[in-house]
Every structure is written in structure tokens, then in C-alpha cells.
C-alpha positions as CSV (number, residue, x, y, z in Angstrom):
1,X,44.1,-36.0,-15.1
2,X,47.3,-35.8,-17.1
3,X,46.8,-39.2,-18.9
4,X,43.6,-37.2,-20.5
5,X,45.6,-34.5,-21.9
6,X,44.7,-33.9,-25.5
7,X,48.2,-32.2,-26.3
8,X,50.0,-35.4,-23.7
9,X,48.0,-37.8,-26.6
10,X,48.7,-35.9,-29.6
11,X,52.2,-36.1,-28.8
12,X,52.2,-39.7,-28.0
13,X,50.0,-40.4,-31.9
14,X,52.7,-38.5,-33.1
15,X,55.5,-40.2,-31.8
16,X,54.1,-43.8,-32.8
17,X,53.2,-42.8,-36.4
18,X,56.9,-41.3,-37.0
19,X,58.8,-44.4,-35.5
20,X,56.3,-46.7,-37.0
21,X,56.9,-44.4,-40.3
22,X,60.2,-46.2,-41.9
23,X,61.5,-49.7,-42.3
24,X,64.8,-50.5,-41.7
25,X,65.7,-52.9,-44.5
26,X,64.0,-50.9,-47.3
27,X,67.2,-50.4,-49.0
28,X,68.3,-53.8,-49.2
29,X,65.0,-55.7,-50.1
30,X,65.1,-55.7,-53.6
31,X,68.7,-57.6,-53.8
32,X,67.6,-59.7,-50.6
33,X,65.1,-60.7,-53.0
34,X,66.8,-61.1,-55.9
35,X,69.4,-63.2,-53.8
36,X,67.0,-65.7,-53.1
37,X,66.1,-65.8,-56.4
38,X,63.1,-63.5,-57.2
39,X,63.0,-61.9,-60.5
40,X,61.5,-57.6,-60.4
41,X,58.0,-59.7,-61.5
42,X,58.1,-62.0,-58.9
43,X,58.8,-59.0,-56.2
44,X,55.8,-56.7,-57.8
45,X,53.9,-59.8,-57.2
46,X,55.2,-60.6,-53.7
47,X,53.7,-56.7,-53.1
48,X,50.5,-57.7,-54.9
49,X,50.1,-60.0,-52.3
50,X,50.6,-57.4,-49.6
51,X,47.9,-55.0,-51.1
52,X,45.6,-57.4,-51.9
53,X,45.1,-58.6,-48.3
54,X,45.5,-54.9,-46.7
55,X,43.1,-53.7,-49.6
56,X,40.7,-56.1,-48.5
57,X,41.0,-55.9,-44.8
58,X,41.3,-52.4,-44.7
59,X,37.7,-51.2,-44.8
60,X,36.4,-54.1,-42.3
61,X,39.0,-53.8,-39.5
62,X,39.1,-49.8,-40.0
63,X,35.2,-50.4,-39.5
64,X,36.2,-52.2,-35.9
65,X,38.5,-50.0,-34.8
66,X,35.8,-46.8,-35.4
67,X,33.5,-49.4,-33.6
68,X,35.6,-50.8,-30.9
69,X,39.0,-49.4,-30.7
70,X,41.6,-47.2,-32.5
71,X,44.1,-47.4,-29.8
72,X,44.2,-51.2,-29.7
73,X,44.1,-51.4,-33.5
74,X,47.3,-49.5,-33.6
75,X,48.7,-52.0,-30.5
76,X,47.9,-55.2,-32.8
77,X,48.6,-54.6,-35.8
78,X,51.8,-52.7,-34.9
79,X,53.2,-55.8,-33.3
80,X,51.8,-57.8,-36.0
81,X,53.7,-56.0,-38.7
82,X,56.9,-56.4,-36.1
83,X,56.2,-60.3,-36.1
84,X,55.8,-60.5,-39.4
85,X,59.7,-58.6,-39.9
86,X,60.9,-61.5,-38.0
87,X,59.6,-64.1,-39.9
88,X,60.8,-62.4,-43.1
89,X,64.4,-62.3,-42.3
90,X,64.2,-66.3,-42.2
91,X,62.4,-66.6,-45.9
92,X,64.0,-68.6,-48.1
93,X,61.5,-68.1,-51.4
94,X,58.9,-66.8,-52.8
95,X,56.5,-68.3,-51.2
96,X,57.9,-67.4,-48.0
97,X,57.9,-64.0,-49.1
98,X,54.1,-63.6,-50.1
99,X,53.7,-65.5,-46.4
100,X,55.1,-62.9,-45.0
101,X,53.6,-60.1,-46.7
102,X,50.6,-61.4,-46.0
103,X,50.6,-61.0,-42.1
104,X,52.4,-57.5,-42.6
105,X,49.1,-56.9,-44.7
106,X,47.3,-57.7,-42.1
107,X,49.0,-55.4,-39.5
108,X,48.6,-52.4,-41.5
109,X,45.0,-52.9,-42.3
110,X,44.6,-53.0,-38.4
111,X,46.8,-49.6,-37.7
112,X,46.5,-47.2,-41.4
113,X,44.6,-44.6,-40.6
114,X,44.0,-45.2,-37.2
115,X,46.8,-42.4,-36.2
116,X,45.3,-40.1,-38.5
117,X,41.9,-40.3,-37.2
118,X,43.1,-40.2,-33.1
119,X,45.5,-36.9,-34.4
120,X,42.2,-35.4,-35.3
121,X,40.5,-35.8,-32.5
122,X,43.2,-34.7,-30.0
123,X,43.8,-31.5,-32.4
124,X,39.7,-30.6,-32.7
125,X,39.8,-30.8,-29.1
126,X,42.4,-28.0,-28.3
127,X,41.1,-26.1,-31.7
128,X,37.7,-27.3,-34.1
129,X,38.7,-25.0,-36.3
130,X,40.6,-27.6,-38.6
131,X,43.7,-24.9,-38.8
132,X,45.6,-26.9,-35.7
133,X,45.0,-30.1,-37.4
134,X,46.2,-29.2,-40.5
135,X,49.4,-28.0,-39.3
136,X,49.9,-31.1,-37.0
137,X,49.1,-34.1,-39.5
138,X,51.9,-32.0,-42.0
139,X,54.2,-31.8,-38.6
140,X,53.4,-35.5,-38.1
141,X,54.0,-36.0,-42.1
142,X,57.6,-34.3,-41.4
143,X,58.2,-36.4,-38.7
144,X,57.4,-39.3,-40.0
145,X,60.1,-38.5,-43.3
146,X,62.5,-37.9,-40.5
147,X,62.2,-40.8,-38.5
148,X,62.5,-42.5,-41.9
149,X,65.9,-41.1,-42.9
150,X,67.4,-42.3,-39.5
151,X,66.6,-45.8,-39.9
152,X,67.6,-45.8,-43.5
153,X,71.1,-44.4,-42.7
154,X,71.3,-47.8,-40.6
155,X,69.4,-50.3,-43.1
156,X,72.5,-50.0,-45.6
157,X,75.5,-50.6,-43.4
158,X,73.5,-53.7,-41.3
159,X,72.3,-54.7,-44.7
160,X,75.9,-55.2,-46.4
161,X,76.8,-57.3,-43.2
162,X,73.9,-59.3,-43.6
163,X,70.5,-58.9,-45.2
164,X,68.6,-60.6,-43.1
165,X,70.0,-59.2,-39.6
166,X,68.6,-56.2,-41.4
167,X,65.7,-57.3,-41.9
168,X,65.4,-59.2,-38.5
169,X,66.7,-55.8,-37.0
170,X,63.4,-54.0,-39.0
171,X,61.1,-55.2,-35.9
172,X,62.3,-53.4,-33.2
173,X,60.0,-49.6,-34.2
174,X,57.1,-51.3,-34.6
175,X,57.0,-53.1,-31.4
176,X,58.4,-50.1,-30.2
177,X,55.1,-48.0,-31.7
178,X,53.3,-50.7,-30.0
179,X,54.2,-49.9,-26.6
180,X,53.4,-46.2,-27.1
181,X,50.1,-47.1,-28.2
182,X,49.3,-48.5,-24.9
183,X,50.0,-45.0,-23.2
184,X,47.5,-43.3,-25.6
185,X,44.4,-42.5,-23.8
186,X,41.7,-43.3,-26.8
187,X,38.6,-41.1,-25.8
188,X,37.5,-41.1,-29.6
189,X,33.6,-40.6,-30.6
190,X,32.8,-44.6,-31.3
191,X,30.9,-45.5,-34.7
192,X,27.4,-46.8,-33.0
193,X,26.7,-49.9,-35.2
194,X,22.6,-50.9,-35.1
195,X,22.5,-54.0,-37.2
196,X,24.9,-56.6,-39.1
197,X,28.3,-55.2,-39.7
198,X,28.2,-55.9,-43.5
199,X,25.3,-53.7,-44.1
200,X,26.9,-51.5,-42.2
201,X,29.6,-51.0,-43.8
202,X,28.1,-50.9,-47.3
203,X,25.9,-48.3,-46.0
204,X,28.9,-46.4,-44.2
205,X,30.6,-46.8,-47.8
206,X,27.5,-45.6,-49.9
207,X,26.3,-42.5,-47.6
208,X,30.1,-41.1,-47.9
209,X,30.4,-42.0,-51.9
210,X,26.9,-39.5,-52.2
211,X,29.4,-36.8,-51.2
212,X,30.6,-35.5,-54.5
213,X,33.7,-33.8,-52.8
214,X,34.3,-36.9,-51.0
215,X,34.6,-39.0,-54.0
216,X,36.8,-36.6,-56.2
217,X,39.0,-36.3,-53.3
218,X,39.8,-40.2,-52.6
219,X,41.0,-40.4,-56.0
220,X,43.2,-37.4,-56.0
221,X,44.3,-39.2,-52.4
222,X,44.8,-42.3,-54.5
223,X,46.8,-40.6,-57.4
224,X,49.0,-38.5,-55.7
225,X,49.9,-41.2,-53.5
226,X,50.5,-44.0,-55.6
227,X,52.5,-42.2,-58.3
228,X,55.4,-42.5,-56.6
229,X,54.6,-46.1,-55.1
230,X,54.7,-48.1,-57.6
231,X,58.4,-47.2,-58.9
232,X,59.6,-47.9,-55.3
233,X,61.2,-51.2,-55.7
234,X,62.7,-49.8,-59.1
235,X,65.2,-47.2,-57.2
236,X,67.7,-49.4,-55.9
237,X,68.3,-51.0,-59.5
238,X,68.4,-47.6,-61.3
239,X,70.9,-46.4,-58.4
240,X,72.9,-50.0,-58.9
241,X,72.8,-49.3,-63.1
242,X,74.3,-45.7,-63.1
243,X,77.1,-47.5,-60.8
244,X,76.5,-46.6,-57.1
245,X,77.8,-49.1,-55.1
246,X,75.7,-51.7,-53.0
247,X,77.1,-50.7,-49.9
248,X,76.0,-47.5,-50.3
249,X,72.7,-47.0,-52.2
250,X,71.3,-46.5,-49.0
251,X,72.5,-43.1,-49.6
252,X,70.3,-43.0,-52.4
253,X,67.2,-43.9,-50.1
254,X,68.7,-41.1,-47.2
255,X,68.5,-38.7,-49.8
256,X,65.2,-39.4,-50.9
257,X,63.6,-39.4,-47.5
258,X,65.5,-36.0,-46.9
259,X,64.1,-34.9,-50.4
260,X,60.3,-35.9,-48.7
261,X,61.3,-34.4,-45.5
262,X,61.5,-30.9,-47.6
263,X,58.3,-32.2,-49.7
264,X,56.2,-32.0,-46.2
265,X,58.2,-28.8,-44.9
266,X,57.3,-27.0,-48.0
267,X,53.8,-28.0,-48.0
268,X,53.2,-27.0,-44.5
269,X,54.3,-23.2,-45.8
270,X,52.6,-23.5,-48.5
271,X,49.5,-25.4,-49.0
272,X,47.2,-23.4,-46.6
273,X,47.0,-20.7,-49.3
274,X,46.9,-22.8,-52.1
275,X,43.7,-24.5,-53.8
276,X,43.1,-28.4,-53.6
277,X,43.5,-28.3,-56.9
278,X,46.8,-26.7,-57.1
279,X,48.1,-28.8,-53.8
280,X,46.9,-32.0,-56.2
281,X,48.4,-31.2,-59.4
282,X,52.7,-30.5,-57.4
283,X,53.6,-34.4,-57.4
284,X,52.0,-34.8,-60.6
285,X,54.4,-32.2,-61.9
286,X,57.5,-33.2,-60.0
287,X,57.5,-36.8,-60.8
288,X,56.5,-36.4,-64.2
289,X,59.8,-33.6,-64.9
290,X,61.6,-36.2,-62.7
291,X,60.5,-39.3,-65.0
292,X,61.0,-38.1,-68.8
293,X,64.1,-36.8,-68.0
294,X,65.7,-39.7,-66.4
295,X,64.1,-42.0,-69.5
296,X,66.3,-39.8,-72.3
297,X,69.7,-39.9,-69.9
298,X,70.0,-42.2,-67.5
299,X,73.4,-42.0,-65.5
300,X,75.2,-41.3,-62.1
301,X,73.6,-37.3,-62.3
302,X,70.0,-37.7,-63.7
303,X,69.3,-40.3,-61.3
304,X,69.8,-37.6,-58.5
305,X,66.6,-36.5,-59.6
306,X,64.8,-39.2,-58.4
307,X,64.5,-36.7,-55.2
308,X,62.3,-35.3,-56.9
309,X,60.0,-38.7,-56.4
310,X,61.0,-37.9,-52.5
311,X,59.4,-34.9,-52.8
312,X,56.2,-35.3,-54.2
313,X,56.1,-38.1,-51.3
314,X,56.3,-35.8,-48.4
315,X,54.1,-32.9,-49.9
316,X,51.4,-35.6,-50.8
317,X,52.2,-37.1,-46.9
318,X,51.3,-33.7,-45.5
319,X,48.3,-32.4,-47.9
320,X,46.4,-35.2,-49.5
321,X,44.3,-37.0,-47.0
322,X,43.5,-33.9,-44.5
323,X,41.4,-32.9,-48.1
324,X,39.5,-36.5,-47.4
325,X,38.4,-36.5,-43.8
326,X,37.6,-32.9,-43.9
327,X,34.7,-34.0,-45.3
328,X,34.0,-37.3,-43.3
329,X,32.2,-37.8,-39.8
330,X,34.2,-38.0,-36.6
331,X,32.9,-41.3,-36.0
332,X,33.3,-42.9,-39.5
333,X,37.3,-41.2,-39.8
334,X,39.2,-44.4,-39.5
335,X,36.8,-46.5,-41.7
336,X,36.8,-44.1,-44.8
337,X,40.3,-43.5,-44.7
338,X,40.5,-47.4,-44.9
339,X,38.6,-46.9,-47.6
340,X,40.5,-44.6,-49.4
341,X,43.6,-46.4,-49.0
342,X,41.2,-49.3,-50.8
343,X,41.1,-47.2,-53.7
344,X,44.5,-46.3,-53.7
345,X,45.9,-50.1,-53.3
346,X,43.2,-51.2,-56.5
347,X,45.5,-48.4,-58.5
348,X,48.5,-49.9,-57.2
349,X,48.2,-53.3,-57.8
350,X,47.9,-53.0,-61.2
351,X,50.7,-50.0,-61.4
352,X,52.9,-51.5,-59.6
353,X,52.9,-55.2,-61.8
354,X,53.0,-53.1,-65.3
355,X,55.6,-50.4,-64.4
356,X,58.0,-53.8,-62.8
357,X,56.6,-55.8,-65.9
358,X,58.9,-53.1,-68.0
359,X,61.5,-53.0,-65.8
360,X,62.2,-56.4,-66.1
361,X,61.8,-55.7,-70.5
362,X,63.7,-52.3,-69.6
363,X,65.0,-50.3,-66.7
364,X,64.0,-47.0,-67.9
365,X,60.5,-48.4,-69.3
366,X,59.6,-47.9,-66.2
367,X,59.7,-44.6,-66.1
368,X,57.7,-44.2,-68.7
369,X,55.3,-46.3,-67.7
370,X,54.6,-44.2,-64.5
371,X,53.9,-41.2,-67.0
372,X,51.9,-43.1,-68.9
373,X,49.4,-44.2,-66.3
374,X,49.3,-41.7,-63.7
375,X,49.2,-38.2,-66.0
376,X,46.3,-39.3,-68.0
377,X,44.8,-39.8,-64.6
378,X,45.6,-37.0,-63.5
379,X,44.4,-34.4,-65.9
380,X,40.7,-35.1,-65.4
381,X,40.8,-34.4,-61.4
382,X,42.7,-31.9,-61.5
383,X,40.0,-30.4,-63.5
384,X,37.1,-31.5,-60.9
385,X,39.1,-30.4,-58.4
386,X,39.6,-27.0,-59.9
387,X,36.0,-26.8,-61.1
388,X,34.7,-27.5,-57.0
């Protein structure tokens, strides 16, 4: 039947993880918040708040939707992340805000890495060698950037009529990936669970910790993820010092998504001859060039190197987790990512308060800051990974 073509539902996991990728308001969130009151703390707490709910959600419901359902995960929590847009565009404090943030936790935890695991599937299915899916989660990682730079060409003009149409506006791709969820025919290998889901998922956790590979390779995931995730909110007040206009630092943001977009393009014509190592240690290098420089001189032309951030984004997008559930079961795929993206929020919910803590001391401290956590991190993986 055509509903059980495995190219028919790659296509369709595609399609719902790109318009599903971007949120429409991004640009103007940090001076919504501010306009309500919030201080650069108060909003890296605010995303605390986010993380530490999906951080702790994330392994249980990716542990249900291995068990139950990935295609109904992605449904759920895509509509839950919608509702939760809604509800954001009426906050009025901070409060509000960390409200908010929790139920938008709570949708990702559902749908993160749910599209990644059903990709796999549908790829091995047409090819087990691993080459096809490879080339279609950096394909879906360039999608994704591109999808992203459309709705952030519209977040800045809706957001300098009004901040909170933007916001309210924001829902409409996630219900959207919603409803192409529900065309997705899931025929998935199921996680068979014997006993109480705890221990099963403690066991689940420990079996794939005993992989040495495994384990170095979560914490490059986590790294080269988060190095460029904890300065987000810091991007529209460096564009905003050097003098760029409100109305259009969503510019800045279109450039940086077009920045990943070549990040995840270069990757996919790259990376297959490259080392894990060496695919590890680009973002390092390109935020780190990017940060020192933009510490010393700070104005209207250094701060166009913040594409560089963009960058390392889209090449860590398209090669970092591929290196993680390469060496994973088919039927655990969805629960270790969640896991993974455990480890990763852990390293940004205390990155993301310090490097804020200094913006609010001083812009560029925040800069530095990144350096100063990430590259020491850094250097001892990229070692492992080179020594494996």
C-alpha cells in the first residue's frame, strides 16, 4: 500500500521536523521580555525552567514513545508546544513566563528525537547500510535551517507591530507538524518492556553507558550542541548595542540561520570523509575565532561574525547525533537520544545562567564566558574521540 511507503514516510518525518524546526518570534523574545520587565537573569532563568522540565521528562516519555508510540509522541507534544505559544503571547510576568515554558518543556520532551529515530528507520529500510541515513538526517538538518530562515524573516516585521501577535502567530507550525504526524505510518520496531518502567529505564540507561563509544559520543553531542545555545538570548542585545535597529535585527537572526543552513550543507560534503574527531572539534573552532574576536572589538562589523555561531549550529545539526545512535539499538533510539539531550540540557542549564549572569555585569563577558567553559571541555574529547 502507498501509506506504507518508507520513502512516502521519510518524506513526511522530514517535512514535520523542518516546519516544526523554527519559532516565529525568536527574534523578538528577549525585548518582549524585557518589556514586561525581565532582566537577561530572569530570562536565563525563565529557560532554566524549560530545560529543567524537558531534561527531566525527556528520558521517561522518549522511553514511552520507543514503548508505545513515536508517531503519537510527535502528534502531542507538537500541539502541546503550539498551545503552550498561545498562552505565551498573553503572559504578563515572569511567572507567566516560566508557566509557559513549562508546558513547551513538556512538548518537546514528548516529540525530540522522535523524528530522528522514525528518519532512521524509514532510511535502513530502503538502505541498512547507514550511508542513506546519514545523508538524509544532514538533508533533514538543512531543511530544518531553511524552514527556520523563512519564519524568521516574518518574526521581525509581525514582531515590531506587536510582540505578542508574534508570538500568538508562533503556533501555527507546530500544529501544523502535528497534522503531518498523523499521516506518518509508524511501523517502528517497539522497545518490549518485561517489568516496572523505572527499572527499565535504569537498565536501558546503564546497558548503553557500558558502551565506551556511546558515552564519549553523548558528550561530544552535548558540547558541540550547547556551545552555541547558551549565548542565544545574548544575540539580539549584541546586534541592538553595535546599533542595528529593532525593527530589523531579525536580519541578524536570517543571517544566522542562512549561516547554519551553509553549516549543514558543508557538512553533508564533507563530514563523510572526515573522523569523528575532526567533525567534533569544527564548532569548537568556529565559535571560539568567532567569540575572542568579538570580545576585543565589538561593533556594527565584528558582530557579523556571530555567523559564524550559525555555522557551527547547522554542521553540529547534521553530524553530531548520527555519531550517537549509530551505536544504539533500533528499539532503544528514541529513549537514548532523550537521554543525550539529558546530558546536553544538565550542561546548559548551568551555561546558560553564568554566560547571562555576565551579560547582565557585561555584554561582551559573555563571550568569554562561552570560551571559558566550553574549550576546556572540549579538549579532553576531542582527544578520546581521536584516540577511538
Amino acid at each position: 500500500m502507498r501509506n506504507n511507503s518508507p520513502l512516502r514516510n521519510l518524506r513526511l518525518v522530514i517535512l514535520e521536523s523542518a516546519v516544526t524546526a523554527g519559532i516565529l518570534a525568536v527574534p523578538i523574545m528577549t525585548p518582549f521580555y524585557l518589556s514586561i520587565g525581565l532582566n537577561q537573569e530572569q530570562i536565563a532563568m525563565s529557560q532554566m525552567a524549560f530545560t529543567v522540565v524537558a531534561m527531566l521528562l525527556n528520558l521517561p516519555l522518549g522511553w514511552l514513545a520507543d514503548r508505545f508510540s513515536r508517531k503519537w509522541a510527535n502528534v502531542i507534544g507538537d500541539s502541546l508546544v503550539a498551545i503552550s505559544l498561545l498562552l505565551y503571547s498573553t503572559a504578563q510576568s515572569f511567572w507567566f513566563v516560566v508557566l509557559c515554558e513549562t508546558l513547551c518543556g513538556i512538548g518537546c520532551a514528548l516529540s525530540q528525537g522522535v523524528d530522528s529515530t522514525l528518519l532512521k528507520h524509514f532510511a535502513e529500510k530502503i538502505d541498512d547500510s547507514g550511508k542513506l541515513f546519514r545523508d538524509k538526517y544532514a538533508k533533514m538538518a538543512s531543511y530544518r535551517q531553511i524552514a527556520t530562515l523563512i519564519v524568521m524573516l516574518l518574526g521581525g516585521p509581525i514582531g515590531a507591530i506587536s510582540f505578542r501577535l508574534a508570538i500568538a502567530v508562533s503556533c501555527l507550525t507546530h500544529f501544523t507538524g502535528a497534522f503531518i504526524s498523523l499521516l506518518i505510518n509508524d511501523d517502528s520496531e517497539r522497545l518490549e518492556a518485561a517489568g516496572n518502567p523505572l527499572s527499565e529505564m535504569v537498565a536501558l540507561v546503564a546497558r548503553n553507558l557500558s558502551n565506551r563509544k556511546l558515552r564519549i559520543r553523548i558528550i561530544a553531542y552535548a558540547v558541540a550542541r550547547e556551545i552555541t545555545h547558551g549565548i542565544i538570548w545574548v544575540f539580539t542585545p549584541l546586534m541592538l548595542y553595535v546599533g542595528i535597529p529593532l525593527a530589523v535585527v531579525s536580519m541578524g537572526w536570517v543571517v544566522n540561520y542562512i549561516a547554519a543552513y551553509f553549516g549543514t550543507k558543508l557538512a553533508r560534503r564533507f563530514a563523510p570523509k572526515m573522523k569523528d574527531w575532526q567533525l567534533f572539534i569544527v564548532p569548537i573552532v568556529l565559535v571560539s575565532l568567532a567569540s575572542t574576536v568579538m570580545f576585543f572589538e565589538l561593533n556594527i562589523v565584528t558582530v557579523c561574525l556571530y555567523a559564524l555561531f550559525g555555522m557551527a549550529q547547522g554542521w553540529s545539526a547534521a553530524t553530531m547525533m548520527p555519531l550517537v545512535k549509530e551505536q544504539v539499538r533500533a528499539s532503544e533510539q528514541s529513549s537514548v537520544e532523550s537521554f543525550a539531550r539529558v546530558v546536553a540540557q544538565l550542561l546548559y542549564i548551568g551555561a546558560v545562567w553564568v554566560i547571562n549572569r555576565a551579560a547582565d555585569i557585561e555584554l561582551q563577558y559573555a563571550l568569554l564566558t562561552t570560551i571559558a567553559i566550553f574549550v576546556p571541555l572540549a579538549i579532553p574529547i576531542a582527544l578520546k574521540l581521536r584516540k577511538d
